[in-house]
C-alpha positions as CSV (number, residue, x, y, z in Angstrom):
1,X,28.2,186.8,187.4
2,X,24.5,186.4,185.5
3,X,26.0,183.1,184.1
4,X,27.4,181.9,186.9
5,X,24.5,182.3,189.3
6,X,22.3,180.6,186.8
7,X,23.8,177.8,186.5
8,X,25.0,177.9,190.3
9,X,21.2,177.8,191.6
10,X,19.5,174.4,191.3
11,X,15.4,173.9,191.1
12,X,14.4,170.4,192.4
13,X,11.0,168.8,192.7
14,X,9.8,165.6,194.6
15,X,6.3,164.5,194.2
16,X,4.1,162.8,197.1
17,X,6.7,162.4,199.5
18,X,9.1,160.5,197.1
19,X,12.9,160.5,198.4
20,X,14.3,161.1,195.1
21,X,14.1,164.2,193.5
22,X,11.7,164.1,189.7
23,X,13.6,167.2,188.8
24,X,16.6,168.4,189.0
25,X,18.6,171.1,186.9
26,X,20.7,174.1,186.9
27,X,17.9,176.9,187.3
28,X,18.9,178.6,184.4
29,X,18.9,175.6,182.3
30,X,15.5,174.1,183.6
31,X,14.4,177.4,182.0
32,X,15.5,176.4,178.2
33,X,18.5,178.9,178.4
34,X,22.2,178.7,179.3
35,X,24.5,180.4,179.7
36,X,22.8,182.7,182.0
37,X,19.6,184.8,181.0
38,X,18.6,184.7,177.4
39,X,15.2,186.3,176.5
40,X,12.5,183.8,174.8
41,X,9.0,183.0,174.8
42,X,7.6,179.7,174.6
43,X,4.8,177.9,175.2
44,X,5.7,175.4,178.2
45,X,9.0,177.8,179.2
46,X,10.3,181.3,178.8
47,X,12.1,184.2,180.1
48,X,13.0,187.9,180.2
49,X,15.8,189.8,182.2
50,X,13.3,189.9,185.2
51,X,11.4,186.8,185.2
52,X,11.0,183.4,184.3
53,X,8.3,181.0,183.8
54,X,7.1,177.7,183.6
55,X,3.7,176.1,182.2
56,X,4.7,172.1,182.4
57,X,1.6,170.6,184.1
58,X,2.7,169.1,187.2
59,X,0.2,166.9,189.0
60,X,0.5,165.6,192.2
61,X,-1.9,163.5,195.3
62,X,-0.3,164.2,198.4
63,X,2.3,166.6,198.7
64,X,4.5,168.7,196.1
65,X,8.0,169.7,197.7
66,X,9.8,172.6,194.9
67,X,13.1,173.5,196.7
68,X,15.5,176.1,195.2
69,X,19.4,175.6,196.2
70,X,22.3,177.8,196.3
71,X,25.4,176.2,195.7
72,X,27.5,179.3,196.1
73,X,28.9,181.4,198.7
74,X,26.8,184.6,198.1
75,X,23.4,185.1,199.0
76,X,20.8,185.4,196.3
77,X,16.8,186.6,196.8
78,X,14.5,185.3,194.9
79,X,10.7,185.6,194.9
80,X,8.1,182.8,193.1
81,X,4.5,183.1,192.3
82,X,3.3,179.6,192.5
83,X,-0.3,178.7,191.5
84,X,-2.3,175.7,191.4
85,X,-5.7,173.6,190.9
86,X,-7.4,171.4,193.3
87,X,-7.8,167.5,191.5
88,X,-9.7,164.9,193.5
89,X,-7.0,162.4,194.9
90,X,-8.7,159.7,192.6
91,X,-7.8,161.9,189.2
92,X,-4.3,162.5,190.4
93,X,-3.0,159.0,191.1
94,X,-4.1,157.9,187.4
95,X,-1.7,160.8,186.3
96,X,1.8,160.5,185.1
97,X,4.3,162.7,187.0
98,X,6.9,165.3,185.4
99,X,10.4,165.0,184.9
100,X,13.2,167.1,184.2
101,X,16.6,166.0,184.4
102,X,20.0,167.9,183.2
103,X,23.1,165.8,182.6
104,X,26.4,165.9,180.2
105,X,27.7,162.8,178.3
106,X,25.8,160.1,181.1
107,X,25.1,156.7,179.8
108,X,23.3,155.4,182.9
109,X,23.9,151.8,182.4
110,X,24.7,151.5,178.5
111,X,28.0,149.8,177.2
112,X,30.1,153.2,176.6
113,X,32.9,151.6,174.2
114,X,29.7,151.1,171.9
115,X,29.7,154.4,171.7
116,X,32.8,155.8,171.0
117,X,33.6,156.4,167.5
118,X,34.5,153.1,165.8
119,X,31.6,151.8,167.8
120,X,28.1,150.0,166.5
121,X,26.2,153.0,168.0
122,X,28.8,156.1,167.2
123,X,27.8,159.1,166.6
124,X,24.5,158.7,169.2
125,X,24.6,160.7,172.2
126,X,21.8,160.3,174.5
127,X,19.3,162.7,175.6
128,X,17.2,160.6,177.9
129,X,17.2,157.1,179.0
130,X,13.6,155.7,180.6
131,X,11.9,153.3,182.0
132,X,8.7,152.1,182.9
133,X,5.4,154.1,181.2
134,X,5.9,157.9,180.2
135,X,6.2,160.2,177.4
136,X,8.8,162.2,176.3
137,X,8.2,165.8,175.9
138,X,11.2,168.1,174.8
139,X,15.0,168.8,175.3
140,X,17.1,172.0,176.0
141,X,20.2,171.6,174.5
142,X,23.5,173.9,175.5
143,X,26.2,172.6,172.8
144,X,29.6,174.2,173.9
145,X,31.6,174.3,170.6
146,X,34.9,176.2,170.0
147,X,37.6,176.6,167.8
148,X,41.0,177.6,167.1
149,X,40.5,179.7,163.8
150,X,42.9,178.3,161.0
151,X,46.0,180.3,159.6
152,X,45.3,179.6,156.3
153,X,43.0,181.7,154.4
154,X,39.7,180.2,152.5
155,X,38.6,180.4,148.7
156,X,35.9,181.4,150.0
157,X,33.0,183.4,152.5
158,X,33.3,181.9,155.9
159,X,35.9,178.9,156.2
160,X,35.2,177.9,152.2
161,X,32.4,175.6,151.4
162,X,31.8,171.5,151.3
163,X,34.8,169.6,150.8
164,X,37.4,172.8,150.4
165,X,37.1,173.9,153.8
166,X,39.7,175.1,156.2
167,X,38.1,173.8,159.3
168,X,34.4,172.0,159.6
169,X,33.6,174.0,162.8
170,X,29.6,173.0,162.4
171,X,28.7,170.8,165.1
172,X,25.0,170.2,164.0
173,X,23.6,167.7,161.4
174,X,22.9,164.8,164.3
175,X,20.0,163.3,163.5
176,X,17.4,162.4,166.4
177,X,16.6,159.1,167.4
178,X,13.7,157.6,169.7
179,X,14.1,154.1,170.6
180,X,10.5,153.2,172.0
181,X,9.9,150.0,174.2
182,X,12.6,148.5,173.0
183,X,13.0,148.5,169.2
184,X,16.1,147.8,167.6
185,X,15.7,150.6,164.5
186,X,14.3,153.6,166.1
187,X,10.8,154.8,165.2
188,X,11.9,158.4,165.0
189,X,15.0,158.8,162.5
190,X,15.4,162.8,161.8
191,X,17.8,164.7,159.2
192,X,19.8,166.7,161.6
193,X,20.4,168.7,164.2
194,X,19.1,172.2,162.9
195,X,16.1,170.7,161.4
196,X,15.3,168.7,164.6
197,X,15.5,172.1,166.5
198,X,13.0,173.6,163.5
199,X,15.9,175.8,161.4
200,X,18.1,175.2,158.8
201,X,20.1,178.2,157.9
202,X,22.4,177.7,160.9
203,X,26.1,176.8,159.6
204,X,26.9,180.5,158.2
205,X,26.3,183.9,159.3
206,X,24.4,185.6,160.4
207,X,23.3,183.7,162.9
208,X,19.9,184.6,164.4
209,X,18.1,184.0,167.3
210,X,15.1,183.2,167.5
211,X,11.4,181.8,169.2
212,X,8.4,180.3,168.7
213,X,5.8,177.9,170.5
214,X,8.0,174.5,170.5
215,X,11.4,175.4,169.4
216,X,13.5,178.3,169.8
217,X,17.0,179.0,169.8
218,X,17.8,182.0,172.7
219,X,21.2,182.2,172.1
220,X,24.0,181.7,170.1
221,X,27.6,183.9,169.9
222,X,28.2,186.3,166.8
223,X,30.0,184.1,165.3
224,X,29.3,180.8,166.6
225,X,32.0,180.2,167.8
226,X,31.4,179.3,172.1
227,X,28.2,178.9,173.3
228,X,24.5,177.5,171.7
229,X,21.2,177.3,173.9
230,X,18.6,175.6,171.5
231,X,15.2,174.2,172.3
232,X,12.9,171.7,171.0
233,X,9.3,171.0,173.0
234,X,7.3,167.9,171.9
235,X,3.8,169.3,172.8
236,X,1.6,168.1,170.4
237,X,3.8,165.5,169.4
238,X,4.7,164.5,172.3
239,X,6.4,160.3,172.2
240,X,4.4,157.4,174.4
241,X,6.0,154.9,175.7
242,X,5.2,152.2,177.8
243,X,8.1,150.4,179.0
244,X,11.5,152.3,177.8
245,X,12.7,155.3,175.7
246,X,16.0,155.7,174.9
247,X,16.1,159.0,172.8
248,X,19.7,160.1,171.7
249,X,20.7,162.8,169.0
250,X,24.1,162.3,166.8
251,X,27.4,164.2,168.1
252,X,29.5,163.9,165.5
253,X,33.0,165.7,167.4
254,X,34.5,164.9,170.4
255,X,34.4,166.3,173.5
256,X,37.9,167.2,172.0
257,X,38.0,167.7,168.4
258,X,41.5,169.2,168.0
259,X,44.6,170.8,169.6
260,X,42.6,173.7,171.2
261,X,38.7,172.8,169.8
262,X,36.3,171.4,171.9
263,X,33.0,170.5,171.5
264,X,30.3,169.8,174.6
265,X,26.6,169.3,175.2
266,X,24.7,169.2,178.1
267,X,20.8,168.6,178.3
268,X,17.8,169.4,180.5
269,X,15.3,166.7,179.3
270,X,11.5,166.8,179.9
271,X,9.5,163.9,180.5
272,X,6.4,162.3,182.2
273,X,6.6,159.0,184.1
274,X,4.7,156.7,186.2
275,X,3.6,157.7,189.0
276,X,5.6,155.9,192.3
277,X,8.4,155.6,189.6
278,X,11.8,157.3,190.1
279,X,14.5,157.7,186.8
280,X,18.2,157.5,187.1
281,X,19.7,160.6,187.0
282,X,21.4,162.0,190.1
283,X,22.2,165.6,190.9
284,X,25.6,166.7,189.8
285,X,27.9,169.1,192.2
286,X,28.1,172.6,190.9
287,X,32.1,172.8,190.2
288,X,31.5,170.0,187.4
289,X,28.1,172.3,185.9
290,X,30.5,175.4,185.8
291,X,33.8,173.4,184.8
292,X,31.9,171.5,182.3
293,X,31.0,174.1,180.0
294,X,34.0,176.0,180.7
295,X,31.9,178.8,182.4
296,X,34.6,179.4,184.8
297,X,37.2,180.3,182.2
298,X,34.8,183.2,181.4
299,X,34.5,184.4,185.1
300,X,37.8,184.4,185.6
């Protein structure tokens, strides 16, 4: 039920009377943690089995409209300690605004065969897609991955090693890429997945949680094998842009990777953007968040 409700609840945010929401995301997600409530401290985000909280700075002139929506059939309470700091309106409107977004596999308005694999841009999977002036300041990133365990035995520890395994189950080692104002070679080009998210002990046991300022990873199954919550916060190295980003980490397996193996990401990204600006991402309905990442298997 925890899952569920987490990812059933929705936090949006409009800014000085804007139509379109800045942020949108499962609750529990626009927290850094899915599937449902994983303990971890950050610095911008965090949680514990009672509360969560947010430290994003999240400036606004006229009006700020936060709305919390239940999607479900059940009634949920929930209380919010809200608190704030007077700016003069002439300090405000030289601000950026914040945006958080969450979405699975959406390419906006890029050429999708491109990235399939046989594609010029295969493996890239994008994390956020921008316009306009803004800086780019951290993902949470729920990776799905599951598989069938093999029949045969291995030489070795977990599944054998290198080349002599019998399954690759790992779905990390995609580098991350940040496309600023255009370029055509990105100007951040990383070494993979687990290093991006600040660990590299991940593809054998034990597998450990853990936090820290600006990366963390709350959650991961005992033996891998289902559901991932990692997070990465760009703080003090937050990315500048002034008229596009286009930030996309490697996803080397398919949605489907074999008879009864799937693998699945979906990301809450966090940005600032112009103010008067909107981005592209709409709201998604809350059978596709649960049906997605197979959350309602689990409930059933």
């Amino acid at each position: 039920m925890q899952r569920k409700l987490a990812r059933q609840l929705t936090i949006s945010m409009k800014w000085d009377n804007e139509e379109i929401p800045s942020v949108w995301a499962p609750l529990g997600d626009f927290f850094g943690s899915a599937p449902g409530i994983k303990p971890y401290r950050s610095l911008p985000l965090g949680m514990n089995e009672h509360e969560m909280y947010s430290n994003w700075y999240m400036p606004f002139s006229e009006s700020a409209r936060i709305e919390i929506e239940n999607d479900g059939t059940e009634a949920c309470e929930i209380t919010a300690d809200i608190r704030f700091t007077p700016l003069s309106k002439s300090d405000t409107d030289e601000l950026l605004r914040f945006h958080a977004k969450w979405h699975r596999d959406e390419y906006l308005d890029l050429d999708t065969e491109r990235f399939k694999e046989g594609g010029d841009r295969w493996p890239d999977w994008p994390l956020l897609l921008a316009k306009g002036r803004g800086r780019f300041c951290g993902v949470h990133l729920h990776v799905y991955n599951t598989w069938e365990k093999p029949d045969e035995e291995p030489e070795t520890w977990w599944y054998g090693q290198w080349d002599r395994k019998t399954i690759d189950w790992w779905w990390g080692e995609g580098d991350e890429k940040f496309f600023v104002d255009g370029e055509s070679f990105p100007s951040t080009f990383g070494t993979g997945s687990e290093d991006y998210i600040g660990y590299a002990w991940a593809a054998e046991p034990p597998f450990p949680m853990f936090d820290s300022a600006f990366a963390s990873q709350p959650f991961i199954e005992l033996d891998a094998n289902g559901h991932t919550s990692v997070n990465r916060f760009h703080i003090c190295d937050n990315v500048p842009f002034i008229h596009s980003f286009e930030g996309f980490i490697e996803k080397y397996k398919a949605n489907q990777w074999g008879l009864n193996n799937e693998c699945l990401y979906a990301a809450t990204v966090y940005w600032y953007q112009e103010r008067g600006t909107s981005d592209a991402y709409k709201p998604v309905p809350w059978i596709e968040r649960l049906d997605h990442l197979k959350l309602g298997e689990e409930l059933q």
